[in-house]
C-alpha positions in Angstrom: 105.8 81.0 81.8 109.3 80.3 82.4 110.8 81.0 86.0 114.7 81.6 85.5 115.8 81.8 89.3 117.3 80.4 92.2 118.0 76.6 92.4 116.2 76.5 95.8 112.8 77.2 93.9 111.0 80.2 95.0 114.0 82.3 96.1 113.5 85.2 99.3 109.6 84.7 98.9 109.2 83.5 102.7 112.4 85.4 103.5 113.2 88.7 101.3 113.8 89.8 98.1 112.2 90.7 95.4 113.5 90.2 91.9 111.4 88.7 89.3 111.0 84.9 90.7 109.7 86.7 94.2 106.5 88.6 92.2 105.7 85.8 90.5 105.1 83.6 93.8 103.7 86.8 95.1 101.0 86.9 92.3 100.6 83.3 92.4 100.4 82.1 96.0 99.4 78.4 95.3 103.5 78.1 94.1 104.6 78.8 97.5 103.9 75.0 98.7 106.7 74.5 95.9 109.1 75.5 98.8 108.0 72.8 101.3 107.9 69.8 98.5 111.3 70.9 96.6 114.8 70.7 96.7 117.5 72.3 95.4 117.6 71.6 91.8 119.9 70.5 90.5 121.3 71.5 86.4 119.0 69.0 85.2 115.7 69.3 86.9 113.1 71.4 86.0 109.9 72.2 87.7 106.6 71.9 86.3 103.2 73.6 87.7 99.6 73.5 86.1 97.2 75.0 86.9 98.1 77.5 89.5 95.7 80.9 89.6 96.8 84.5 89.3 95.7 86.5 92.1 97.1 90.1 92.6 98.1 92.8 90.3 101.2 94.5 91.2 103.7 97.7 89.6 107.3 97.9 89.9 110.2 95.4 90.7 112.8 95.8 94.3 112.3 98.1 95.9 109.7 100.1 93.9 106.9 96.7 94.4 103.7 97.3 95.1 100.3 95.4 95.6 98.0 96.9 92.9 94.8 94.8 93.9 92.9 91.9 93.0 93.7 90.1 89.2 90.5 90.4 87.6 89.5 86.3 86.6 87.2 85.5 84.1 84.6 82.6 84.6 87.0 80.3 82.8 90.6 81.9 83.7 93.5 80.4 81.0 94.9 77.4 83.0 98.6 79.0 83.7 101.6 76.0 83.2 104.9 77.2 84.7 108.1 76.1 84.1 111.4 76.9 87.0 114.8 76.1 86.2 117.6 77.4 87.9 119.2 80.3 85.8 123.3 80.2 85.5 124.9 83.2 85.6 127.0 83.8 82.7 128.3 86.8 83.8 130.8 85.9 86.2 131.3 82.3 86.2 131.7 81.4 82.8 132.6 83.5 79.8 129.8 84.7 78.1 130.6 82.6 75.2 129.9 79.3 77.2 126.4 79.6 77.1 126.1 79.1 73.2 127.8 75.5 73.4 126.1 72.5 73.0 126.5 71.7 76.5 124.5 74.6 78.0 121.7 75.0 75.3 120.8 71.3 76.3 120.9 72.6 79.5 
C-alpha cells in the first residue's frame, strides 16, 4: 500500500482529521509509533513498514467515518508492506503539467 499524505507522516491521527492517510493509521494502529520515531520527510524520503496488522473495518471517509468492527484475520494474515511519501499538490503550487517531468516522476 502506498500512503500519499502529509510530510509529517501520519497526518491529524493523534490530532484530527480524517482523510485517507488518518483511516489507514486508524485501521492499522501499530503505524501510529511512526509519529514518535519520524520526521518530517523531506522530497526524498520515503517510509517503509512491514509487517503491520489490520485491525478494524470501517465505512465512509470525513465526516461520514465509522468503526465497522473487528478485521476478520486469518491464521496466517498476508504480511501488509506500506509505503508513505509525502504527496505534492499539483493543484495549486505547480501547474498541472509539472508533475509529468522528469524531475517529479523521479520524485
Amino acid at each position: 500500500m502506498v500512503d500519499f499524505a502529509n510530510s509529517g507522516v501520519g497526518g491529524g491521527f493523534l490530532t484530527n482529521g480524517c482523510a485517507q492517510e488518518e483511516i489507514l493509521f486508524s485501521n492499522f494502529p501499530e503505524l501510529s509509533i511512526i509519529k514518535l520515531i519520524c520526521e518530517e520527510l523531506r522530497e526524498e524520503e520515503a517510509v517503509v513498514v512491514s509487517g503491520a496488522r489490520r485491525f478494524n473495518l470501517y465505512s465512509g471517509y470525513s465526516h461520514s467515518f465509522r468503526f465497522e468492527g473487528t478485521y476478520p484475520h486469518t491464521q496466517h494474515p498476508a504480511k501488509s508492506i506500506i509505503v508513505a511519501v509525502d504527496a505534492v499538490d499539483y493543484s495549486s503550487k505547480l501547474s498541472k503539467s509539472l508533475q509529468y517531468s522528469k524531475k517529479f516522476i523521479s520524485r
